[in-house]
Structures are given as C-alpha cells and as structure tokens.
C-alpha positions in Angstrom: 32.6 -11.3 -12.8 31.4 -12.1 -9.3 32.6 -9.3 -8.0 30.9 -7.3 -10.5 27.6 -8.8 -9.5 28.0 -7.9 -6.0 28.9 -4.7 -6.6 25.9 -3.4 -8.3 23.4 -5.4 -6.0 25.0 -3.2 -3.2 24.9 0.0 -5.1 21.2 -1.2 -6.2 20.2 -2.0 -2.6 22.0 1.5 -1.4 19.8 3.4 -3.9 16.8 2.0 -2.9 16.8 2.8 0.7 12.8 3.8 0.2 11.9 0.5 0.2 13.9 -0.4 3.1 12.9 2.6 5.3 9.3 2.9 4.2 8.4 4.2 7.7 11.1 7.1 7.7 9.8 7.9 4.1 6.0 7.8 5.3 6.7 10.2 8.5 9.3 12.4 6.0 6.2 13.6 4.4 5.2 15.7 7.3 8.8 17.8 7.5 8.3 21.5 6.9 10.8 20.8 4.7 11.2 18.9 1.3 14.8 18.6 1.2 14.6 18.0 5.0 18.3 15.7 6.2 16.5 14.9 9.4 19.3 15.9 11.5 18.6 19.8 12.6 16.0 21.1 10.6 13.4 22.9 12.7 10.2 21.2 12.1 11.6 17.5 11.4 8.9 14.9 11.7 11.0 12.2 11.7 12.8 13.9 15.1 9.8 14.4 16.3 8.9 10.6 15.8 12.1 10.0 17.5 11.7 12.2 20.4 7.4 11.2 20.7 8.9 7.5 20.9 7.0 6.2 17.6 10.3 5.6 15.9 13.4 4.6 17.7 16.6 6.3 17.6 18.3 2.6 16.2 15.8 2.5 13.3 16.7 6.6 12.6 20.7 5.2 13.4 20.5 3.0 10.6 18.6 4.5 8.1 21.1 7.6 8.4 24.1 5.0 7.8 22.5 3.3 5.0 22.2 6.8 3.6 25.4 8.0 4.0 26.7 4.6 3.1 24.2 5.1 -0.6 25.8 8.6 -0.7 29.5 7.9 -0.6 29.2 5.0 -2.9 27.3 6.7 -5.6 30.0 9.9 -5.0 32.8 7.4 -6.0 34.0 7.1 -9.5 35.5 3.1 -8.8 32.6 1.8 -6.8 34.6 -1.6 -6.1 37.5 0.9 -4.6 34.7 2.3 -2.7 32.9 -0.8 -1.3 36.4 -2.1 -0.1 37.2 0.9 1.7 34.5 1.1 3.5 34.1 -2.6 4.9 37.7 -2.3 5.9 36.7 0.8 7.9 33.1 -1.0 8.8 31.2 1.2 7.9 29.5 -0.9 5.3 26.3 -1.8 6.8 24.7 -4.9 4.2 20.7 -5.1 4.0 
C-alpha cells in the first residue's frame, strides 16, 4: 500500500511540473510557437533566456529531465514497472 502511495505522489509531482518550473512556463509564453519543445524551434524564448543569460542552462537541464521523466511515466501502462526502471537507470530525478 506504501508503494502505491509513492507511486502516485511521483506521477502527481511529474504532472505538475508548472508549478515547479513557473519561470520556464512564464518565459514559454513568448515562443512563436504554442506547442514550442524548447529544444530547436526558431523563435524559442526560453533559448533565448538561456543564451541572454536570464535563465541558466541547469534550470533549462532540469526542467527538460523532469519533463521527459513526466512523459515516460505517464506513457507506461505499469507505472511502478516504470518508476523502477528508471531509478535503476537514474534517470529519476525526485522534486
């Protein structure tokens, strides 16, 4: 049952990377783009915050990780399965 618990305050906290990364939402806004990825879309504001120096490249490094982290678990049918595959890779990054 405990391992239930954990399980869905991870997925929770993976889901709700807007709270975590206000700052990357906030400049996100400003990409030409809605459905911007912030990786090598013309126009990115958030690569632009990057490269102006107003948001560093570890902040962008971890949101991105988070992310991808947030996409791969919600992908996964067995999110336990999922959870223990990825800390045993370490790519599970906790909030």
């Amino acid at each position: 049952m405990k391992l239930n618990k954990k399980v869905f305050e991870i997925i929770d906290s993976a889901e709700n990377l807007d709270d975590r990364y206000e700052d990357i939402l906030k400049l996100s806004i400003n990409c030409k783009f809605n459905n911007c990825t912030h990786t090598t879309e013309l126009n990115c504001a958030v690569k632009k915050a990057i490269s102006e120096g107003i948001l560093s490249q570890e902040r962008y490094n971890s949101y991105y990780r988070a992310k991808k982290e947030a996409e791969y678990i919600s992908n996964q049918k067995n999110k336990t399965k999922a959870i223990d595959y990825m800390k045993q890779k370490k790519l599970f990054q906790r909030p």
